[in-house]
C-alpha positions in Angstrom: 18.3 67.0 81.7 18.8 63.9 79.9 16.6 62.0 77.5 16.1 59.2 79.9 15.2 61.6 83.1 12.6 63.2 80.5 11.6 59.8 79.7 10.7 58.9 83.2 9.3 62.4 84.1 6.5 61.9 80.9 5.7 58.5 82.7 5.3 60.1 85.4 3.0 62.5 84.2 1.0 60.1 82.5 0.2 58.3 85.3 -1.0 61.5 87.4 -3.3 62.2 84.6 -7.1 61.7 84.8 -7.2 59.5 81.6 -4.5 57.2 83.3 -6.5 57.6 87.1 -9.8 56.6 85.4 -8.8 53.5 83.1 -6.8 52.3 86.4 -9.7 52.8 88.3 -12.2 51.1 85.6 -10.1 48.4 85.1 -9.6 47.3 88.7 -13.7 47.8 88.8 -14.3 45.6 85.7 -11.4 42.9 87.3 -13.6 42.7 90.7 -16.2 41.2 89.0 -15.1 38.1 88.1 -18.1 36.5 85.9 -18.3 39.9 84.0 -14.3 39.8 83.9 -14.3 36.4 82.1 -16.5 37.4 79.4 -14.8 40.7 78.7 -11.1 39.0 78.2 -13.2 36.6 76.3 -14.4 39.5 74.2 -11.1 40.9 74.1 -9.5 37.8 73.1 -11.7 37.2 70.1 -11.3 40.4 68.6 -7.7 40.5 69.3 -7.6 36.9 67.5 -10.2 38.9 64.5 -7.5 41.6 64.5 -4.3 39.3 63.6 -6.1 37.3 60.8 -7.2 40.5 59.3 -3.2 41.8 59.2 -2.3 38.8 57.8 -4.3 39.4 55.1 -7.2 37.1 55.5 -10.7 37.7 55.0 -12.8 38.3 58.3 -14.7 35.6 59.1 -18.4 37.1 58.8 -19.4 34.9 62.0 -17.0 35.8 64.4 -17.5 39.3 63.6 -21.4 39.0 64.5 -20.3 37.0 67.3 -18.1 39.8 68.5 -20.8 42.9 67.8 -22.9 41.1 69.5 -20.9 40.2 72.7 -19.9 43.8 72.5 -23.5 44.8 72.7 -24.4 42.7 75.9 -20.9 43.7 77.5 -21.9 47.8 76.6 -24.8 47.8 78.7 -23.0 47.0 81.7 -22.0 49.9 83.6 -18.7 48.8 84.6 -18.1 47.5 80.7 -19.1 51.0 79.7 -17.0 52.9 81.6 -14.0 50.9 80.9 -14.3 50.8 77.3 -15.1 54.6 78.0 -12.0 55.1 80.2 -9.6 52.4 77.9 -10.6 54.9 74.8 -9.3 58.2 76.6 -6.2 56.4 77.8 -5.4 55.4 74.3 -6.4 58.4 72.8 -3.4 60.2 74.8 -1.1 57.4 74.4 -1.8 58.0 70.5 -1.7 62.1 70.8 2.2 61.4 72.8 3.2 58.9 70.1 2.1 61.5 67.3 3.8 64.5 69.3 7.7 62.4 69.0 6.6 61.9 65.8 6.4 65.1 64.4 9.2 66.1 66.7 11.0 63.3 65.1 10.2 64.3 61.8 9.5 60.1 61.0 
C-alpha cells in the first residue's frame, strides 16, 4: 500500500469517527441558528484576531480579552454553543493526538 492510499484511508477513518460525527453534527446545529451563528463567528473572529497579535509579539490588549471572556460566557450557556465548543475540543484533540503520532514516527 502506498503512502497516499494510507493517506486517504486515515481520512477516511477520521471522518467515521464519533469525534468527527459529533463536531459535524454540532456545527451544522450551531450554523442553523443564524442570530446565535453570527455572534459565535463574531467570537471566533475576535479571538482569532487576539491570537495573531499575541504571535506577533504584541501585548494583549486587556479589553478585548474581557470582551472576549465575556462573550465566551454568554455563548457557553447556550446549549448548542456548548456542545460545539464541547464537540470542536474532541475533534481537535484527535487531530493533535494524529499529528503527534507522525511525529514520533517521524522522529521530527
Amino acid at each position: 500500500m502506498n503512502v497516499y492510499d494510507s493517506a486517504h484511508n486515515l481520512s477516511k477513518a477520521i471522518k467515521e469517527s464519533e469525534a468527527y460525527k459529533d463536531y459535524a453534527d454540532a456545527k451544522e446545529n450551531l450554523e442553523s441558528n443564524k442570530s446565535l451563528n453570527e455572534s459565535f463567528l463574531d467570537f471566533k473572529r475576535r479571538e482569532t484576531d487576539l491570537r495573531v497579535s499575541m504571535l506577533s509579539g504584541k501585548e494583549p490588549d486587556e479589553n478585548e480579552m474581557e470582551t472576549l471572556n465575556k462573550l465566551f460566557g454568554v455563548l457557553s450557556k447556550d446549549p448548542l454553543c456548548s456542545e460545539y465548543f464541547r464537540a470542536e475540543g474532541r475533534y481537535r484533540q484527535l487531530l493533535d493526538d494524529l499529528s503527534k503520532i507522525l511525529a514520533e514516527a517521524m522522529q521530527i
